[in-house]
C-alpha positions in Angstrom: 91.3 112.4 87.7 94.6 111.7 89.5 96.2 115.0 88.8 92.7 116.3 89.7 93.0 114.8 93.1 96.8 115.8 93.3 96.3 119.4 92.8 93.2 119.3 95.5 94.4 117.7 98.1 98.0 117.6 97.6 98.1 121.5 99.5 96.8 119.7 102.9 99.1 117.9 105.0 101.5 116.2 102.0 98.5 114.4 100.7 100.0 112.6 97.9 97.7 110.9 95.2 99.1 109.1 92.2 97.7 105.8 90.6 98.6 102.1 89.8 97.4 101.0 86.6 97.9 96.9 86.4 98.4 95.3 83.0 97.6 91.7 82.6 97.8 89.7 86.3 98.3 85.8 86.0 96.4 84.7 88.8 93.6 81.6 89.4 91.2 83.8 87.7 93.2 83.1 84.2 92.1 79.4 84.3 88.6 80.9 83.0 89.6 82.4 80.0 90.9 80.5 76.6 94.8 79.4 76.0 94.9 81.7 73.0 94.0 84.8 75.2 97.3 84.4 77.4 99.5 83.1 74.3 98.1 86.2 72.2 98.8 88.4 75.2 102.5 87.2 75.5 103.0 87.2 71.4 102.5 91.0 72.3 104.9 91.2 75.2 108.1 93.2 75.1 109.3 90.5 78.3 107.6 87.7 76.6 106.2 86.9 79.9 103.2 88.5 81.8 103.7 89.4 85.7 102.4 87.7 88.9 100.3 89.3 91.7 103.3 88.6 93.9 105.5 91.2 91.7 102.7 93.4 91.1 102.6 93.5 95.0 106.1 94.5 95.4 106.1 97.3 92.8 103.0 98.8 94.9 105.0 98.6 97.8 108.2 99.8 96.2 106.0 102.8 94.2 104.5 103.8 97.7 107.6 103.7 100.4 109.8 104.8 98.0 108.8 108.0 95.8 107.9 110.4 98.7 107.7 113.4 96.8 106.0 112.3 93.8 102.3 113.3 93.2 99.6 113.3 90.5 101.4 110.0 88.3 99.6 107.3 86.5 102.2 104.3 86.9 101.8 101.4 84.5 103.0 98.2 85.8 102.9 95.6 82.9 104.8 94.2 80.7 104.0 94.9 77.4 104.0 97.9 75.5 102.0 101.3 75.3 98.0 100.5 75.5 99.2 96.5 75.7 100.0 96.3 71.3 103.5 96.0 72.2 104.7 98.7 69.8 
């Protein structure tokens, strides 16, 4: 769907779409689910540490201000590997 968008709209004015795609997000919300979910989830980890919503922010920011020219990209912000196996 994002490349979809990008070759649509991309034409008019430098519209650029691209897409964030958040991994794992330690926030209050994590107090909910079970110890072993997070400890299984870092056991996984190529940083052996998940990311805040405070440096999820930053990339956001960093991804938008930054990369004027890029358009139709799916950007995965996490911290473990491909589809979160960590392989």
């Amino acid at each position: 769907m994002t490349k979809t968008l990008a070759l649509e709209w991309g034409p008019y004015n430098g519209i650029r779409i691209n897409c964030v795609a958040p991994g794992m997000i330690l926030s209050s919300g994590m107090k909910n689910y079970p110890e072993k979910t997070l400890d299984g989830f870092l056991a996984n980890s190529w940083l052996v540490r998940a990311l805040s919503s405070r440096t999820h922010a930053w990339v956001i920011l960093l991804f938008v201000n930054l990369i004027a020219f890029q358009c139709g990209d799916d950007m995965a912000i996490e911290s473990s590997g491909p589809h979160g196996n960590g392989i």
